[in-house]
N, C-alpha and C positions, 0 to 999 in steps of 0.2 A: 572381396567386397568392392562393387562399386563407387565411382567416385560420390552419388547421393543415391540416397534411398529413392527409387522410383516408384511410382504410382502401382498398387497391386502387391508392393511387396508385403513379406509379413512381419517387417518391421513397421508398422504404422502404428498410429491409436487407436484406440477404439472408436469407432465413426457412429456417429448417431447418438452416441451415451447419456449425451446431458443436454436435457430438454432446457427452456429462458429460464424454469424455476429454480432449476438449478445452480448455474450458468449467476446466477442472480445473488444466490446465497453464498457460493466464493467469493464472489466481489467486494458484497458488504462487509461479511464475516473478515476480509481483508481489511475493511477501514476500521473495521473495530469500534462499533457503537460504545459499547461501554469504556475502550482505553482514551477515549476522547472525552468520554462525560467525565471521567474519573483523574484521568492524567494528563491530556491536553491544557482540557479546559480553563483551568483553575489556576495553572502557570500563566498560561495567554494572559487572564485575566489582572493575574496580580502581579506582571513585569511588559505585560503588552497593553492592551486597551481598556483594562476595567471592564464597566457596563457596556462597552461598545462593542462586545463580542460579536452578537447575534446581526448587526449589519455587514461586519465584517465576513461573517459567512455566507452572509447572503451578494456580495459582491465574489469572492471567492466563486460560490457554486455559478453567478452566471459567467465566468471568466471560464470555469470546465467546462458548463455544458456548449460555449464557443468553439471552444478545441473540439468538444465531443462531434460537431457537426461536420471536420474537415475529418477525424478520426475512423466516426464510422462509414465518411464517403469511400474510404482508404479499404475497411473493411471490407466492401461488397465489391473490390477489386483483388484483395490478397486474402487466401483463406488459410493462416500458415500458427502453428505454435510461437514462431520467433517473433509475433507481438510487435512493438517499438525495434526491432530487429529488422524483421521484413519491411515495413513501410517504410523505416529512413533507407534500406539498400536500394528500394524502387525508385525514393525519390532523388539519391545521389550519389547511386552506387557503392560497388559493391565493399570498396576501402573503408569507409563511412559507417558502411554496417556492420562491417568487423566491428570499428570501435563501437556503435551502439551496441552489440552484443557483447561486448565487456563488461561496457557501464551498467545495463540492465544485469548480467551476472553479479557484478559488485553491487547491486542496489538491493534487489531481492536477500541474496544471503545476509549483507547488512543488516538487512531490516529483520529476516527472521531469528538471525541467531540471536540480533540483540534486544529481542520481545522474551528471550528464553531467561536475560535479567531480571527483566517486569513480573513475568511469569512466579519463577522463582520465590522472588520476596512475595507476590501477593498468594500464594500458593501458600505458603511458609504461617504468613499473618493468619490466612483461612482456619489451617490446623492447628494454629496454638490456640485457638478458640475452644477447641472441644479437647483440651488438654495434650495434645502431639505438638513438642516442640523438637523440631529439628532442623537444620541446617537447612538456606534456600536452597543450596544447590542438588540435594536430595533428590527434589520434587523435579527439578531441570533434571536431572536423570533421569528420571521415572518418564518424564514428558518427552524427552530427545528420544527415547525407544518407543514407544507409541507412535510418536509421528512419524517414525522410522518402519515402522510395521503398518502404516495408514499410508503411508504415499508411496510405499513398494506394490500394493495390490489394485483392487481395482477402485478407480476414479468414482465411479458411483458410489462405492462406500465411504467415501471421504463427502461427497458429497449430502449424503444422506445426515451422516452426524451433523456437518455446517448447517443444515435445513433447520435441525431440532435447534443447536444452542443459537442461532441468529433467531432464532424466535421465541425465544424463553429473553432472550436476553432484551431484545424491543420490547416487551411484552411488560417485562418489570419496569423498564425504566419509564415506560409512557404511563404507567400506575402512577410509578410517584411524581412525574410531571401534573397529572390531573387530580392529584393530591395537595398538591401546591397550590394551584391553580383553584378547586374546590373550595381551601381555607383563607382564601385572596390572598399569601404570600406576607412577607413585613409590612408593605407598605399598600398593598392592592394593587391593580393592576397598571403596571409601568409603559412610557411608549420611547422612554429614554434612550433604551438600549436600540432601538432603530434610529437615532435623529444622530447627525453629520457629528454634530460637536463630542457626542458622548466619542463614536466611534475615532476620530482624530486627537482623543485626548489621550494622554503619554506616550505610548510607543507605539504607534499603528501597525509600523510594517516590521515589528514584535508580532504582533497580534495575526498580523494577515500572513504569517507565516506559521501560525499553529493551525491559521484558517483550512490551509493548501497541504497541510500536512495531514488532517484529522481525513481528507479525502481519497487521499494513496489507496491504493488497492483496484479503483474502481478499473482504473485502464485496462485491466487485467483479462478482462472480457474475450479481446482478440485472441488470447494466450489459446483460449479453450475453444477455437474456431474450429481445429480437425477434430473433437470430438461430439460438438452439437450438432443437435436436429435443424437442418435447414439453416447453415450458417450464413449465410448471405441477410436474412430476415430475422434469424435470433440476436445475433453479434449487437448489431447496430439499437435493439429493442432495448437487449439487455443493460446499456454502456448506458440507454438514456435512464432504462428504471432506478440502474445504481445511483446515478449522479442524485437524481433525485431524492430519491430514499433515504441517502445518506444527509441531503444538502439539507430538505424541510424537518427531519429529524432532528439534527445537529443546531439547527437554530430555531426549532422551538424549543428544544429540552437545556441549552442554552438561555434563551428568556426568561423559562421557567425557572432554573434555577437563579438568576438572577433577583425573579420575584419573592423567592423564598428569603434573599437574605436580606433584600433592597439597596438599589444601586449606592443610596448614600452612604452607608458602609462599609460594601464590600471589600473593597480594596483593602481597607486595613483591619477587616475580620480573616483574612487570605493571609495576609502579612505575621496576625497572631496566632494562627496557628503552627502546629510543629512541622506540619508535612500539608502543603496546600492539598496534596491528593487525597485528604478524609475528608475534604469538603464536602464533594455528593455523599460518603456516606452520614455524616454529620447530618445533612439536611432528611434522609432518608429516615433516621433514629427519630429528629423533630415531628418530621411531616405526616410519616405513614409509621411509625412505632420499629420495638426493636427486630419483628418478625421479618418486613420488610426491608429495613436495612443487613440482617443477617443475608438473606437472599439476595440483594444485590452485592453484597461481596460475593458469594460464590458464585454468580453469573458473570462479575467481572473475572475471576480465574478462567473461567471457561471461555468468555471471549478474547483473553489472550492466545489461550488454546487453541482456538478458531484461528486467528490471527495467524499464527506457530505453521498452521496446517495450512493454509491456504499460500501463504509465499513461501512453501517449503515444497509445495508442486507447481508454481509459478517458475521457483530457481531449476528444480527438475524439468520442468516440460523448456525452459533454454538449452542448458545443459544438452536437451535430446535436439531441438533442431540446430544448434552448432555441428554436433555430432554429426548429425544426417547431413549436411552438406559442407562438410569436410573443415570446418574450424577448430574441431575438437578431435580427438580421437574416437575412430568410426562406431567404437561399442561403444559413444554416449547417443547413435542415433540408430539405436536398438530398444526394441520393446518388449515386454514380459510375453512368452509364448501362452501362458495363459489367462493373465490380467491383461495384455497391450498397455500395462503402462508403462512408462521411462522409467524400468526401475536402473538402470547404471549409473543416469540422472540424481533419484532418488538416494541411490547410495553416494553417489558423491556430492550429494549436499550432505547428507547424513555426515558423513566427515569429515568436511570441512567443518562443522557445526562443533561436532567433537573435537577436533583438536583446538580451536577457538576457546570455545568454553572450558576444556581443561586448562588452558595458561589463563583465564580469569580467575578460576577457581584456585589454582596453585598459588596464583602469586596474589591472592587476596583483592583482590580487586572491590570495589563495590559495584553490587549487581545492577541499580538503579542508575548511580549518577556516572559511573564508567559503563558498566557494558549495555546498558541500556541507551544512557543518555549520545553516548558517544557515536556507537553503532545505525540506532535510528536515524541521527541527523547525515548521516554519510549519507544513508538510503536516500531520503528526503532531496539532496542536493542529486543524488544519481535520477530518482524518478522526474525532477523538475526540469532535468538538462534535458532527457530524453522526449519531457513532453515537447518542451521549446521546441525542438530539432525534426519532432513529427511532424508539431505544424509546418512547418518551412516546406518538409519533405513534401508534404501535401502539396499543396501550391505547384512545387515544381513539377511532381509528378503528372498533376491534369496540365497545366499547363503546357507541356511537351507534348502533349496527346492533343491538338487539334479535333482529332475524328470523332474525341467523345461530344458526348454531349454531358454538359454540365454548368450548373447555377455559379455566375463567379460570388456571388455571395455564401455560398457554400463551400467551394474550396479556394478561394483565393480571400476575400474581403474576411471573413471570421477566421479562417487558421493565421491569417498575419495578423489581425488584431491579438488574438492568444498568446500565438507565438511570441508577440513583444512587448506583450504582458509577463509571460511564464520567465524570460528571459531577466528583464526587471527584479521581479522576485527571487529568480536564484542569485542576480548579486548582490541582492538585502541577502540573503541569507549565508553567501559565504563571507562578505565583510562581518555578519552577524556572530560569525560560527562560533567567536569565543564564548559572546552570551550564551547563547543557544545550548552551549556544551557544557559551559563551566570549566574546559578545558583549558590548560596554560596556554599562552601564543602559539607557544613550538610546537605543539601537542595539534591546535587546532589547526595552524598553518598546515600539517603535516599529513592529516587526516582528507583535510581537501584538495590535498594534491595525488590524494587515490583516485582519484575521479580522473585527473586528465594521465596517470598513469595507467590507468586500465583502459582508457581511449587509445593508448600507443600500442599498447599490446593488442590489443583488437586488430588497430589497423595494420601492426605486421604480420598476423595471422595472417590476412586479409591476402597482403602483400603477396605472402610466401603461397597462397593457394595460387593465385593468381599465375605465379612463374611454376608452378609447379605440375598444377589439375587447370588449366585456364577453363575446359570446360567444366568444369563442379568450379569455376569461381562467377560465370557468366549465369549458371543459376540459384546463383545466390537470393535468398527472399521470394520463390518463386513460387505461386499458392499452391497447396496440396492440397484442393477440394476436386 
């Protein structure tokens, strides 16, 4: 085996596979419309900013799609799986990218194994409905082998599913937004939840950290650059549809439901109940009857699901360009001879997933406020580090390139504004982490020093290619279009 997989070989992905619709519907399906209307939301609201939600995401999404403009200038120079991998190695070598291919490994597996909590219980809640009452972690069975047989084959078929439940799932929820909205809500229609004061009142940058969290997935874009149509003009389309889609979604169905219970209040209707995440369906039962609220609980399983699936071939398609250029062991930069997908990838997220969730499950854990609450926020501090660190990468990288031509307002003035914005908010959020987790000190202190320990190991991976393969370390991040 060569020191990287070369151009032609038949270790590749599949080239062409997934057209922007596609491409489109991983992304979203990764930010998870529903675990944001349902599980985000309603926390943000009743420990971060109350009625100020909906400005706050609207500041939020123009702070991404900032980033998104040095991001996808980055794309239509690097056409690579290794995503936030390749663009911080371009913009500061190859050390650098080691450790960003850590953190991104610790961030994805994070975030997916710990959606297989969420999963779980509301999985669990679904079936004792129609009288199957069993244990959550059943149903995380049943789900960890599905995804496991979805992300070993081929990528169109994973894509195909994300297509249908990201659109059943928008589908219900903007019904009972304009359900709300039809019967003017408590109070009729509010403009509160946009103006300065709602949004700075109690815990903003609480608040603006459910903001930035409810958007995760979208970057994901690049990930799927060697297998889209025309990646140089998908990549960059795609990253602006998601932001969008995700950002005017989230804050009108955000407003709306604010309208439904009215700003004055909410805050200590969120407080009285048992678990603020029946709120949306609470209001669903109100708004649109019990038909409708039956169907957004089972839409929300499925865009866990979605969720499950979509950074469970995000961690896979790392996995494989480490592999492919000598960070991992060279049969993780191997692809299915008849799917082309990373399935050695696939299988080593698959078990790492397993053996995770089995010491949850052994040792009793709670699914929600441990392996859920815990896990996601690890991700959340990995994807925000990484975003920081693109922008930067950005800047530096045109900036070394005299010979191109390029808008400094495009990669220098907005990726440094992002960048130190994004930076900002990771350290609200890991001063945060105790709230955030409900985690003891020790527990949370400990949790966020995974992050600059998977940064070391990265970088000595990095190191050891370097003296070892120096050529497979010199092409490190280098596009495979």
């Amino acid at each position: 085996m060569s020191d990287t997989t070369p151009s032609g070989s038949p270790h590749q992905l599949k080239k062409g596979s997934l057209g922007l619709g596609f491409i489109v519907f991983f992304v979203v399906s990764a930010a998870g419309p529903l675990i944001g209307l349902a599980g985000g939301f309603p926390v943000a609201m009743l420990v971060g900013t109350g009625p100020g939600l909906p400005l706050l995401l609207l500041i939020a999404m123009v702070c991404i799609l900032a980033f998104s403009v040095g991001y996808t200038a980055m794309a239509r120079e690097v056409t690579s799986a290794g995503g936030f991998y390749s663009f911080i190695t371009k913009g500061f070598g190859g050390r650098m990218g080691g450790s960003a291919a850590m953190v991104a490994v610790l961030g994805y597996n994070t975030m997916q194994i710990g959606l297989y909590g969420l999963f779980g219980v509301a999985a669990a809640g679904l079936a004792s409905t129609v009288g199957i009452n069993l244990p959550w972690w059943v149903f995380v069975i049943l789900a960890w082998g599905l995804i496991a047989l979805m992300g070993y084959r081929k990528v169109d078929l994973s894509a195909k599913v994300l297509g249908v439940l990201v659109i059943l799932e928008y589908a219900i929820a903007l019904l009972l937004d304009f359900l709300i909205l039809a019967k003017g809500g408590a109070q009729g229609f509010e403009i509160q939840p946009f103006t300065w004061d709602a949004a700075m009142s109690a815990a903003p940058s609480i608040g603006l950290l459910f903001c930035f969290a409810s958007f995760i997935g979208f970057e994901a874009t690049a990930i799927y650059s060697e297998e889209a149509k025309n990646p140089k003009k998908t990549i960059p389309r795609a990253t602006y549809i998601a932001v969008l889609v995700v950002g005017v979604f989230n804050i009108f169905s955000a407003w709306c439901m604010i309208i439904g219970q009215g700003s004055a209040n909410l805050v200590s209707h969120l407080g009285s109940l048992p678990d603020p995440t029946v709120f949306l369906f609470e209001l669903a039962e109100r708004y649109a009857g019990s038909g409708v609220a039956a169907a957004l609980q089972l839409f929300f399983v499925t865009s866990v699901f979605a969720g499950l699936l979509a950074f469970h071939n995000s961690s896979a398609r790392y996995f494989y360009a480490m592999g492919r250029e000598g960070l991992l062991p060279a049969k993780m930069g191997e692809t299915h001879s008849t799917h082309k997908s990373p399935h050695f990838g696939s299988l080593l997220q698959t078990g790492l997933a397993g053996v995770i969730l089995a010491v949850f499950i052994v040792t009793g854990a709670d699914p929600v406020l441990a392996l859920f609450s815990w896990l996601t926020n690890v991700a959340t501090l990995c994807i925000m580090a990484l975003m920081a660190a693109t922008a930067f990468a950005v800047t530096r990288y045109f900036g070394r390139r005299p010979e191109m031509q390029w808008e400094p307002l495009n990669v220098v003035l907005l990726p440094l504004a992002s960048g130190a914005i994004l930076t900002v908010i990771l350290l609200l959020a890991i001063l945060n982490f105790q709230v955030l987790t409900g985690a003891s000190p020790a527990l949370a202190w400990g949790l966020t020093a995974s992050l600059p320990v998977a940064a070391i190991v990265g970088y000595v991976l990095a190191a050891r290619l370097a003296k070892q393969k120096p050529a497979a370390f010199l092409k490190l991040g280098e596009s495979q279009a």
